[in-house]
N, C-alpha and C positions, 0 to 999 in steps of 0.2 A: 392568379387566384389568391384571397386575402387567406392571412393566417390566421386561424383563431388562437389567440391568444391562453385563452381558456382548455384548451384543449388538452387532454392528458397526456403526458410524452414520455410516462413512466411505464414499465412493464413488470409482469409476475412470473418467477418462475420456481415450482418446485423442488426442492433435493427433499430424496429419502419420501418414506422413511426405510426403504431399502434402497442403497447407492454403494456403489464399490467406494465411496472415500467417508462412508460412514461405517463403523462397528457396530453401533449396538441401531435398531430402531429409533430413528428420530427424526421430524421434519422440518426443512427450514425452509420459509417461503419466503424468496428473495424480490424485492422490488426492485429493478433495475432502472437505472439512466445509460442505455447501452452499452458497457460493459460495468461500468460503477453501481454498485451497492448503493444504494438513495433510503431503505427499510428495510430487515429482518424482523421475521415474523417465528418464532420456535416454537414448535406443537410436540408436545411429548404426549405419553400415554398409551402408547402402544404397546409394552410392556405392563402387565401387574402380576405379582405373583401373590400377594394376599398376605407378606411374611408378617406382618405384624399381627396380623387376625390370626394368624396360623400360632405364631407366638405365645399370645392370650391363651390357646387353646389345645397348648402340651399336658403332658400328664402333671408337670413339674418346672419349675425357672430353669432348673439344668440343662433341660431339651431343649432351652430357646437358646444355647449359649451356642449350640451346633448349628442350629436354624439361623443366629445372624452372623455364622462363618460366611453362609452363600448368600447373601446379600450382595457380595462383591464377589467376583472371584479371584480378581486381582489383589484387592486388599483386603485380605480375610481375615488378618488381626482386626484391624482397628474397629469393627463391628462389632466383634463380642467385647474387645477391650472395654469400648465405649458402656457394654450392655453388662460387664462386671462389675465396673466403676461406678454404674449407676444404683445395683441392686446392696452390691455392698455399702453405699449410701443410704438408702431406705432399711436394708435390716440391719446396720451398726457391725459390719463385717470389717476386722482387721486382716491386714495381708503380712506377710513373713517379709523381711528385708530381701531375703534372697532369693524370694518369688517376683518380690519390684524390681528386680535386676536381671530378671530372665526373662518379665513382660518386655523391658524398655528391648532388651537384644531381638527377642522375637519382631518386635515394632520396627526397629533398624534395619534389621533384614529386609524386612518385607519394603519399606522404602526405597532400597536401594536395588530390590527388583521392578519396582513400579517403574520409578525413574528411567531405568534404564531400559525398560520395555518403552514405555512412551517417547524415548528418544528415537526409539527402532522403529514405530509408527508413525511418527514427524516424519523420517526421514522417508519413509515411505510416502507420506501424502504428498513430497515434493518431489518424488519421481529417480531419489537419488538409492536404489535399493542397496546399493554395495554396500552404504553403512549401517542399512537394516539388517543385511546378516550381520555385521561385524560387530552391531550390539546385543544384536542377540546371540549369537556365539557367545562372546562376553557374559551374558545374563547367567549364562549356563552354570559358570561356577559358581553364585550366589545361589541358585535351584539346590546344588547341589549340596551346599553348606544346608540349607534350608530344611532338605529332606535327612541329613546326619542326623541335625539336633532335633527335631521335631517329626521325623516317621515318614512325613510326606512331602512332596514336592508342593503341593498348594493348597488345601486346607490343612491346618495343623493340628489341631484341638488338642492343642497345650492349655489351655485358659481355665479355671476352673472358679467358682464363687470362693475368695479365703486364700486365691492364691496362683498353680500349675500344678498339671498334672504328671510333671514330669521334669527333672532336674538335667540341669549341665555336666558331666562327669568330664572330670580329669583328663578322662582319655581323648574327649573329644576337643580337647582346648588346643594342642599343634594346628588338630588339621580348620580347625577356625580363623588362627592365627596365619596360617596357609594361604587360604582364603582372602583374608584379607590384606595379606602381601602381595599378593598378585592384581588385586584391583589400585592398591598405591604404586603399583611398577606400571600401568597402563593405564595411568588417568593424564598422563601429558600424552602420551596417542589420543585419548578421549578431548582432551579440550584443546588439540590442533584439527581434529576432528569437526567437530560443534562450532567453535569459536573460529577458525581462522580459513576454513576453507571458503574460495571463493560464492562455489554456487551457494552453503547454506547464509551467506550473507545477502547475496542479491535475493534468495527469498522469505529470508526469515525480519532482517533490519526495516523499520519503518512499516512494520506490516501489523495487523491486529493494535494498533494504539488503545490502550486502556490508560487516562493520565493515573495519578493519584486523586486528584479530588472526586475521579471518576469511581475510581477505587472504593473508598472511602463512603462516598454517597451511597453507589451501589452495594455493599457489604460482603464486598467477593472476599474468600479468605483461599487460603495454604499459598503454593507457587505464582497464585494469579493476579494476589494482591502483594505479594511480598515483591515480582516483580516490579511493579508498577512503585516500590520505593517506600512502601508501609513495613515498617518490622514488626508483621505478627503474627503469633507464633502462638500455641498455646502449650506449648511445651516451654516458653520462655516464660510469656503472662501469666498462666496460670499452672505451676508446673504441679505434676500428677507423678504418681510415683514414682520411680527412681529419678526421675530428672530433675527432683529437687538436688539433687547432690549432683548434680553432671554442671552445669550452669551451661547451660543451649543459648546462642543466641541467635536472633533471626537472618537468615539470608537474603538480600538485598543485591540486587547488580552492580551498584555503583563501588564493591566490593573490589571488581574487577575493573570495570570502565570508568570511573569516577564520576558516572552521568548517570542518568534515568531518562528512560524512552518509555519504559512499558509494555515495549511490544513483543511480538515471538522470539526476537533472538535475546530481551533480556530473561526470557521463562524459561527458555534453553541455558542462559548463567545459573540462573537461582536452582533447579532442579540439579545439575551437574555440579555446583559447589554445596548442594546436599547431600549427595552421594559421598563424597569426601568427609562430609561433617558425620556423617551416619557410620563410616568405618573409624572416626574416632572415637564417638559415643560407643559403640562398641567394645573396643580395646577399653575404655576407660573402666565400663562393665565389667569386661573381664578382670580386670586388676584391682578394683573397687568392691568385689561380689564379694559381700560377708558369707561364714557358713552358718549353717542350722535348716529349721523345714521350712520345707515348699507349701505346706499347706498348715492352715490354719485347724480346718477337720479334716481331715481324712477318712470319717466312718461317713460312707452315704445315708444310713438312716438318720444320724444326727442331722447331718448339716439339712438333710430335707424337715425334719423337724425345724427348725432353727429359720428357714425360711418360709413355710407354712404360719409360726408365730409371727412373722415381721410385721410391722404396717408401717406405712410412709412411704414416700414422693423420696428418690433422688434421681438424680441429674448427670451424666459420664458425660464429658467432653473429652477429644484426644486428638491431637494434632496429626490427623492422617495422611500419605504422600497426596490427596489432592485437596487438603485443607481442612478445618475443623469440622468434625464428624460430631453430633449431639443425639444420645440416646433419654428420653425419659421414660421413670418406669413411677407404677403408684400400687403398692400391696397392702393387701386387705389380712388382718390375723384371721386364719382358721379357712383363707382359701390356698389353696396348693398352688395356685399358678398364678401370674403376672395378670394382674387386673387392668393396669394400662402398658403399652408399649409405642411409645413413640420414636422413632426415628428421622433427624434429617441431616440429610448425606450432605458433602461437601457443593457436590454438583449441582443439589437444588437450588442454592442461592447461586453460584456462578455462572448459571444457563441467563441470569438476570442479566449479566453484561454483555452478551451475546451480541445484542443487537448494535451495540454501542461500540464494542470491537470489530464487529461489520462492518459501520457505516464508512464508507469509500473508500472500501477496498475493491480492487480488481475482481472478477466474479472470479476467476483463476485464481485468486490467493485464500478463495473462502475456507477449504477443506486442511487447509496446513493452519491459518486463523482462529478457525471451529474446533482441530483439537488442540491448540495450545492451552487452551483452562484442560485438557486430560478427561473428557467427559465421559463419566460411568452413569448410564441411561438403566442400566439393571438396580442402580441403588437410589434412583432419582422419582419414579415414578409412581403416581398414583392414579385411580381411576376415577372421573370423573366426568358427568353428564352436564349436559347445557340441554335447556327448552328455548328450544328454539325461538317459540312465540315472546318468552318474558327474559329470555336471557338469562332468565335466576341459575344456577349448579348446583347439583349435590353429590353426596360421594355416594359412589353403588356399592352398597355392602352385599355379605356372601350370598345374602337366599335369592337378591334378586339375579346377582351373578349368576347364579348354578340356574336359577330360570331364564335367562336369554339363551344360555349354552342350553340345554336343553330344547327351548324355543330352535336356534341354527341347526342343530342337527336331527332332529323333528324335518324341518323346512330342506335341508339336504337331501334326504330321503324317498321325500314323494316322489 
C-alpha cells in the first residue's frame, strides 16, 4: 500500500488546564511527532480575578496597595512595590532614605524565598522529591525572618505611598544577621545539590533551549533571559530606590560555567547565584541604612488629600524574582481613586517563549521545561472572548461578567 506523502503524522495532545505537574490553571496543547514536541499551543485564561477593576474601584489608592499584595501570592512585594513607584510618579511623592532601604530588604527577602521555593518545585517536576523537602525546609528560615520584620509570613503590608509602615529596630538586626549566616553556611550543600548531582543534570542540561537571540527577539525578562546570557536586570538598568547605592549587577551562567546554553540547568545557576546576591544586598542594607523617617506623611487624612489633588501618568518598574514587573497608573485631581491601573506581570511576556523552549523536547521533559521561566498564571491572566465566526476579541468587563455568572447559575438550577 502506497504512502501518502501528504499525510498528517503529527498528533495533539492536551495538559491542563488541571494536571498534577501544573500549579496554577493553564493549558498546553502539545503537537507531537511521537514523543517529540513539533508545536505548543498556551491557552491561558482560566483564572481572572478582576484586580485591576477592583483596584479603580477602592474607596482610596491606599486600598489598591493591599489589593496588589494578592496578585501573587508568592511575590507579594514586587506588586504593590511596582504600584507605589508608580503613584508616587504621578502625584510627585518623595520617599525617606531609610524607607528605600527597607523596600530593597523586603524585596531580597521575598527573592530569596521565590527562589528557593521554585527550586523545591523543579525538583519535584523531575521526580527527585528528597530535594523538595530539603528546600523547603531550608525556605523555612527565610519565612521566618520574613514574618520577624514584617508581621507575617506572606503578605506583608509594609509598603505604604511616601514610604513603610513599619521600621527595622535594632533589636531585630542579630536575629536577621542569623538568618543570613545560616543560608552562607548551606549554599555549598545548595549548589552540590542543583549543580553537581548526577540526575539533576541528565534532566535539567540541554533541555528547555532558549538561545539569546531567541531571548532578545522574544522579550523574555528576570532569570529566563538573564539565563540565556543577557544581563538584564532592572535593578542594574534602571535602578529604583535603594539600589542606586547598592550597584547590582546582573546574573548570568557563564559566571559559573564559562559558556551559555540557555537551558533549565543554566536558570537553575542564575536563580541559585541570586539567592547569594540577595543575602548580600541585604547585609549591605543593613550597614548602609541611614536613620531618620519611614514615612514621608504619616497623618492618613493628609496623605489622602495629597492623593485625591494628584493628576498624572507614572510608571513602577521593579525587578521581581521572575523578571520585570510593570505597573501603570493615570490620576485625575478631585477623584479619590486610581482612574487607570494597569499591570503586566513578568510571566505575560515569558509564556511567549513557551513554545520556542518546547520545540523538541522529549514530551517527558515538558513539565520541568514549562516551569523553568517559574510561571505565576494568578498574575498573568486576563479574560477575553473570541467570535467565533470573525475571530475579532474583546475583553469582558464586569457587568457582562456578573451576567454570564448569573446566566450559569440560573442554567444550574433548573
Amino acid at each position: 500500500m502506497a504512502v501518502n506523502e501528504t499525510e498528517k503524522t503529527t498528533y495533539t495532545i492536551p495538559i491542563g488546564p488541571i494536571h498534577p505537574a501544573l500549579k496554577e490553571p493553564v493549558q498546553l496543547v502539545l503537537e507531537l511527532d511521537g514523543e517529540k514536541v513539533v508545536n505548543t499551543d498556551v491557552r491561558v485564561g482560566q483564572v481572572h480575578r478582576s484586580i485591576e477593576w477592583l483596584g479603580m474601584n477602592r474607596n482610596n489608592p491606599v486600598q489598591s496597595i493591599y489589593l496588589a499584595e494578592r496578585i501573587c501570592g508568592i511575590c507579594n512585594i514586587c506588586h504593590p512595590f511596582c504600584l507605589v513607584l508608580a503613584v508616587e510618579q504621578a502625584a510627585d511623592i518623595a520617599v525617606p532614605p531609610r524607607a528605600e532601604y527597607i523596600r530593597v530588604i523586603a524585596a531580597e527577602m521575598e527573592r530569596i524565598h521565590s527562589h528557593i521555593l521554585w527550586a523545591g518545585v523543579a525538583a519535584h517536576e523531575i521526580g527527585f522529591d528528597t530535594v523538595f523537602y530539603l528546600t523547603w525546609r531550608i525556605r523555612e528560615e527565610i519565612m521566618d525572618l520574613i514574618e520577624l520584620v514584617f508581621g507575617n509570613r506572606v503578605t506583608k503590608a509594609i509598603l505604604q505611598f511616601g514610604g513603610v509602615r513599619r521600621d527595622i529596630t535594632k533589636e531585630q538586626l542579630p536575629r536577621i544577621r542569623q538568618g543570613l549566616d545560616y543560608y552562607k553556611s548551606i549554599f555549598e550543600q545548595l549548589r552540590r545539590v542543583f549543580l553537581e548531582d548526577e540526575t539533576v543534570k541528565m534532566r535539567c542540561r540541554n533541555v528547555g533551549i532558549l538561545s539569546r537571540e531567541a531571548a532578545l527577539k522574544l522579550l523574555t525578562v528576570g532569570p529566563t533571559v538573564r539565563a540565556s546570557g543577557v544581563p538584564k536586570d532592572v535593578r542594574q538598568d534602571q535602578a529604583y530606590s535603594a539600589y542606586a547605592d547598592l550597584n547590582v549587577k546582573a546574573i548570568t551562567p557563564d559566571m559559573v560555567t564559562g559558556t551559555v546554553v540557555g537551558d533549565v540547568y543554566d536558570r537553575i545557576i542564575v536563580r541559585l547565584l541570586e539567592v547569594a546576591q540577595s543575602i548580600q544586598i541585604i547585609e549591605e542594607c543593613i550597614a548602609q541604612m541611614p536613620e531618620g523617617p519611614i514615612l514621608t506623611e504619616s497623618k492618613m487624612p493628609r496623605l489622602l488629600k495629597l492623593l485625591t489633588d494628584a493628576e498624572g501618568e507614572g510608571v513602577g518598574r521593579v525587578e521581581a524574582p521572575r523578571g520585570e514587573d510593570i505597573h501603570y497608573v493615570r490620576m485625575e485631581s478631585g477623584v479619590s481613586t486610581l482612574s487607570t491601573w494597569k499591570v503586566r506581570a513578568p510571566t505575560y511576556i515569558n509564556l511567549v517563549a513557551i513554545p520556542t523552549i518546547l520545540k523538541g523536547m522529549q514530551i517527558a521533559d515538558v513539565p520541568i521545561a514549562f516551569a523553568s521561566i517559574d510561571p505565576c498564571l494568578s498574575c498573568t491572566n486576563r479574560a477575553i472572548r473570541t467570535d467565533k465566526a470573525t475571530g475579532k476579541q474583546s475583553v469582558i468587563d464586569y457587568e457582562e461578567m456578573h451576567r454570564l455568572s448569573v446566566q450559569k447559575t440560573k442554567e444550574l438550577m433548573k
